[in-house]
C-alpha angles and dihedrals in degrees: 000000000000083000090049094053086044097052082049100046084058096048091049091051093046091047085051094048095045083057101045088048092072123096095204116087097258124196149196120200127181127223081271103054099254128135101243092172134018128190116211097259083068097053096055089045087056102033092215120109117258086254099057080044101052111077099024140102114288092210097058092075097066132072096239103045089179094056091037088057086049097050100054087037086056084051098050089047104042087035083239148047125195129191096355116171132240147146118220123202122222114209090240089064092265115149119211121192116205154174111233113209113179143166139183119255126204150195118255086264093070086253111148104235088172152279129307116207141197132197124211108198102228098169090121096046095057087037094059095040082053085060105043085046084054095052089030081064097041091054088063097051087049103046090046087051088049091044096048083040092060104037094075096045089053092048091059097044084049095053098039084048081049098048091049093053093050093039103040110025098125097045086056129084128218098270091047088054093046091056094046092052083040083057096042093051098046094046085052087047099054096038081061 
């Protein structure tokens, strides 16, 4: 017997370690929406120790409680929830956005005891979409200013080339007629 409680002490240290190992906030929620289990990442999101954590409501730490609750309801329905956005909220006013994965776990006898959920900081990540929307916006902007800049430049090179080929035909050689159709072609080409 004394082997046996010493085999499962192990396993339960090497579980524990496995999960504090991670560097994603990792949690475990009961049927009822309570945190039954923290790692430590959790605990630095929050800001809260794992004992304030433990017991409570698992919405209450994100900015959206409502969506939070829904999430972890969808998981214990489907079995599973992936990217699934939120935002935590660190005591101190931080904002954490993150994408919630989360599955059911169960007994050996198939028996849901309840989901375990990770959270994947993607703060940088949106950060860094919201700025190449941004640029992405400002490119436009810029593309259409260039486009309605040029289009009166070339216009004018078009109708002066034209007016020269209708004018002065007959004053020009043949080299002189093949770069002003050269001219005329390329200015269409470039207003297109």
């Amino acid at each position: 017997a004394a082997r046996d409680v010493t085999e499962t002490k192990k396993t339960s240290q090497y579980a524990r370690s496995l999960i504090e190992a991670s560097l994603d906030p990792l949690v475990t929620i009961s049927p009822e929406g309570k945190i039954t289990d923290v790692n430590e990442a959790t605990i630095k999101v929050t800001g809260l120790p794992r004992e304030k954590l433990i017991g409570t409501d698992f919405s209450i730490y994100f900015t959206e409680p409502h969506k939070a609750r829904a999430g972890y309801e969808e998981a214990f329905q489907k079995e599973f929830v992936k990217d699934y956005p939120l935002t935590i909220h660190h005591q101190n006013g931080k904002l954490t956005d993150v994408l919630y994965n989360a599955s059911v776990y169960k007994d050996k006898d198939g028996n849901v005891l309840g989901v375990f959920a990770a959270a994947r900081d993607y703060s940088r990540v949106k950060q860094t979409t919201e700025q190449l929307e941004s640029s992405n916006q400002e490119l436009d902007a810029f593309t259409y200013s260039v486009a309605h800049d040029l289009k009166s430049p070339l216009r004018a090179i078009d109708g002066f080339t034209n007016i020269l080929q209708q004018d002065y035909q007959e004053k020009l050689d043949e080299e002189g007629k093949r770069l002003i159709s050269t001219i005329c072609n390329n200015t269409k080409k470039m207003g297109k």
